[in-house]
Structures are given as structure tokens and as C-alpha cells.
C-alpha positions in Angstrom: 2.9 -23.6 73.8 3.4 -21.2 76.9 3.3 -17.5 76.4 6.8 -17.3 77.2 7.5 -19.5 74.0 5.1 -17.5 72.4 6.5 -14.4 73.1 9.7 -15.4 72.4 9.1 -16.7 69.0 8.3 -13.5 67.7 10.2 -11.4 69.3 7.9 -9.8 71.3 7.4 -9.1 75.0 5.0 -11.3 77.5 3.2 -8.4 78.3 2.7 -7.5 74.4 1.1 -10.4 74.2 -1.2 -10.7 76.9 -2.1 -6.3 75.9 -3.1 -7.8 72.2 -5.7 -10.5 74.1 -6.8 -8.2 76.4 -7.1 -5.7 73.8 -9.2 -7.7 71.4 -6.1 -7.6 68.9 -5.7 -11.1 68.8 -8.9 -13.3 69.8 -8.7 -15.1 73.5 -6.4 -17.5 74.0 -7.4 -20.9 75.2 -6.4 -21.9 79.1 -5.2 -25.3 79.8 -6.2 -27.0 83.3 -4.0 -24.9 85.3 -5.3 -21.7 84.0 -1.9 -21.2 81.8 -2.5 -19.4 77.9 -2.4 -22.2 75.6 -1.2 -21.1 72.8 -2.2 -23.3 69.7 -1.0 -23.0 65.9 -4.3 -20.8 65.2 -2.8 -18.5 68.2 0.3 -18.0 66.8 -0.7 -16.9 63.2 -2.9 -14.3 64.7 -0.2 -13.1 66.9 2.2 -13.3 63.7 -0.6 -11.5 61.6 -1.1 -8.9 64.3 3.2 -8.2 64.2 3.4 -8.3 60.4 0.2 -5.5 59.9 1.1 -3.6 63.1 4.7 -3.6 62.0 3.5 -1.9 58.3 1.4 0.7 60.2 -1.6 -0.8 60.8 -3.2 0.9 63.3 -4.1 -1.2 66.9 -8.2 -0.1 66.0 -7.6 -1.7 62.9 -6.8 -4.8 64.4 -9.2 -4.9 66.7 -11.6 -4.3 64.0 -10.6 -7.2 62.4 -10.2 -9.3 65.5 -13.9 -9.1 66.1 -15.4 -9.5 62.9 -13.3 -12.7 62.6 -15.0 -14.1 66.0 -18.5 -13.4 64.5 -17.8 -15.3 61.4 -21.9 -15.2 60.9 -22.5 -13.6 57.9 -20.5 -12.6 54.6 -20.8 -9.1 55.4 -18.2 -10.1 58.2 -15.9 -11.7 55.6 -16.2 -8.3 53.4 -16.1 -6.4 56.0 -12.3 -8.1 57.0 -11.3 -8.5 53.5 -12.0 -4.7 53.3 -9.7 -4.1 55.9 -7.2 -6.3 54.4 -7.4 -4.5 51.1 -6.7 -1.2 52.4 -3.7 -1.9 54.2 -2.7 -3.3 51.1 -3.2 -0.2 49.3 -1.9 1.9 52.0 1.8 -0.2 51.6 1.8 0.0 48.3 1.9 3.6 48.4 4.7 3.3 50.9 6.5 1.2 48.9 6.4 3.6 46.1 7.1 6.1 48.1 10.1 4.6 49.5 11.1 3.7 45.7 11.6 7.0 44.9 13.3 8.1 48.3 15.7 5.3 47.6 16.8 6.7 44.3 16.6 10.4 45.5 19.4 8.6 48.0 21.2 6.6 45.2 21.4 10.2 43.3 22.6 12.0 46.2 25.5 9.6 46.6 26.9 9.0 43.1 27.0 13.2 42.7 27.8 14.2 46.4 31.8 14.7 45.3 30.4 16.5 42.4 28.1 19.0 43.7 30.7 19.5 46.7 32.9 20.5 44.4 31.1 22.3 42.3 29.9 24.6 45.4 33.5 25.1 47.0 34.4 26.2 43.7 31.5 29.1 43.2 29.7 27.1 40.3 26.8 26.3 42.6 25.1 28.8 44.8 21.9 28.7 46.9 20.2 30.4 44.2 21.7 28.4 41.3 21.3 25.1 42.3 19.4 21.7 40.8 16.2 21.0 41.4 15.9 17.6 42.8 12.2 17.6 42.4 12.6 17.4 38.6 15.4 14.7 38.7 14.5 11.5 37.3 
């Protein structure tokens, strides 16, 4: 597959692409006889892999990181070393996620008593000094 199909297929830009080989984000893509990126299925699921972690915050070091340690492939410690990385992304979105969670349902809150608390403060009830606490909503 070209780049442009590449590209395309994920939604991403020609020159994203060839930045992330250049960069060591995704290992070096093979040339065919006319000196064109060939991009094979292994290709594409690094490109895909590099969207999908950079897309959750994975930072472009990280990748790199990882890149590399996947084109040793000498020892174990590599594997650990990449299954490391793996893991702590991991970790780091499941804190997002529960983060989000409970954003969502500050946001759910906010909307079902938004009529409510409006008119509770146009009528005096509520003032900035007597108001909820959303901290301690649950």
C-alpha cells in the first residue's frame, strides 16, 4: 500500500506519516523498487497503534521509546521494558476514565437541577455564600 492509502486510512496526513518514520515513532517502512514506502499489514498496525496511544496522550518520547525497543527484540528485558510502557499508559487512562466518570455526572447533575438552582437564586434562596457544595455531591 502507498502512503497516500496509508495516510488516508487513518485519517491522518502524508506528512504525519512520513514525521512518525522519520521520528522513530513507527519503525522504517520498507521501499519497493522505485524507492516508494511500502506499506505492509505490519506497517499499518504500528501506524494504528501509534494513533490510538498518541490519540489517549501518549507522549511522541513514549512512542519512540517503544519503537526502538521493539526493533531490538534481543532480550526479554526489551519485551519488559515495552510491556512496561504499555502498562502505564494503561494506568494513566484508567485514571482518565475515572476522571471523566465523575465529570460526566458532575455534568448530568448540573443539567437535571439547572431550572432549579436558577430559580432558587432569582428568587433570593441561594446566594454566593449559601450555596451547595458540589464537591460533596454524590
Amino acid at each position: 500500500m502507498n502512503i497516500k492509502k496509508a495516510a488516508e486510512m487513518f485519517d491522518l496526513t502524508i506528512d504525519t506519516l512520513r514525521y512518525y518514520e522519520r521520528m522513530g515513532v513507527i519503525p522504517p517502512v520498507s521501499r519497493n523498487k522505485s524507492g516508494y514506502r511500502d506499506y505492509q499489514t505490519n506497517d499499518l498496525n504500528w501506524i494504528y497503534l501509534a494513533k490510538s496511544l498518541r490519540n489517549a496522550g501518549l507522549s511522541i518520547e513514549s512512542l519512540i521509546e517503544f519503537a526502538k525497543l521493539a526493533q531490538l527484540r534481543e532480550t526479554q528485558n526489551v519485551e519488559a521494558a515495552q510491556k512496561q510502557i504499555l502498562a502505564e499508559q494503561y494506568e494513566e487512562i484508567d485514571q482518565k476514565i475515572g476522571e471523566l466518570v465523575r465529570v460526566k455526572e458532575l455534568l448530568a447533575y448540573k443539567i437535571s437541577s439547572y431550572d432549579e438552582h436558577m430559580a432558587k437564586f432569582k428568587a433570593g434562596e441561594l446566594t454566593p455564600d449559601k450555596v451547595e457544595k458540589l464537591w460533596k455531591i454524590k
